[in-house]
N, C-alpha and C positions, 0 to 999 in steps of 0.2 A: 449548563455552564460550559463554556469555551476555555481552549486554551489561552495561556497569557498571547497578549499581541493579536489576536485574530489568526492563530495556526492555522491554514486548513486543510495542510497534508506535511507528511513524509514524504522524502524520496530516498529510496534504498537503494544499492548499487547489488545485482546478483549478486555477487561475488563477495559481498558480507553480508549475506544472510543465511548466519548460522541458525544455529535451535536458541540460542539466548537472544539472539535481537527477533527471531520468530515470535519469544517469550514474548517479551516487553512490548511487542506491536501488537500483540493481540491484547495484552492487557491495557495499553493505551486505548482500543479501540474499545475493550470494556467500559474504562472510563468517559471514554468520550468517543460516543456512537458517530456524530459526524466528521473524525477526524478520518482522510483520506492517507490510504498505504500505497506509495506507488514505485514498484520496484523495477527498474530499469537497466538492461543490459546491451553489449554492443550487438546481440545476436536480431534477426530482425523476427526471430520467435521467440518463444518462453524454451529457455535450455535444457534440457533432459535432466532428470534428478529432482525431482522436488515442483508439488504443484503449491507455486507461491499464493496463490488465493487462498487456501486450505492452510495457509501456513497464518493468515492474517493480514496478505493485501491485499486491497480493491483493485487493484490495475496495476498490469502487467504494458510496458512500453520497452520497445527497443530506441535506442541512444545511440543517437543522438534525434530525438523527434522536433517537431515543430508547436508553435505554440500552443495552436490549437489543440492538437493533440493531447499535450497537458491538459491544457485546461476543462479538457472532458474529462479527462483521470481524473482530475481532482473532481468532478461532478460529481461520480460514478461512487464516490466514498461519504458521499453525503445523503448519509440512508442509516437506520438505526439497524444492529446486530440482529441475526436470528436467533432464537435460542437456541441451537448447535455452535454458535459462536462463529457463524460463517459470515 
C-alpha cells in the first residue's frame, strides 16, 4: 500500500532534522518501505554531526542539485527496510 497521491519521497532540509522528525522518518519508512528520505543541505557534503542515513534517509544531496540527481535519490529509497531498520 502507497502513500495517498502517489508519495514517493520526502525531502528534508539538514537543518531540521532533529531526533523527532529522525523519529517519524523512520517510522514512515516502517510503514511504507518504498517511501524515499532525502535530506538535503547547501553543503556539497553530508555536514559533520549526524550520519543522516542511520538516522532514516536514503539519500543524502547537496542544494541545490539537478534534476537528475533527485531523481536517483528518490530511486535509491525504493527498496524495502533491512531488519536493523537501515
Amino acid at each position: 500500500m502507497g502513500l495517498a497521491g502517489g508519495v514517493a519521497g520526502v525531502l528534508v532540509a539538514w537543518s531540521q532534522m532533529t531526533k523527532e522528525v529522525s523519529c517519524t522518518l523512520r517510522k514512515c519508512r516502517e510503514r511504507y518501505p518504498a517511501l524515499s528520505v532525502i535530506v538535503a543541505s547547501p553543503a556539497p557534503s553530508l555536514p559533520s554531526g549526524g550520519d543522516v542515513l542511520a538516522e532514516g534517509a536514503t539519500a543524502f544531496l547537496p542544494w541545490p542539485s539537478d534534476i537528475e540527481d533527485v531523481r536517483r535519490a528518490l530511486a535509491s529509497g525504493m527498496r524495502p527496510l533491512n531488519g536493523d531498520g537501515s
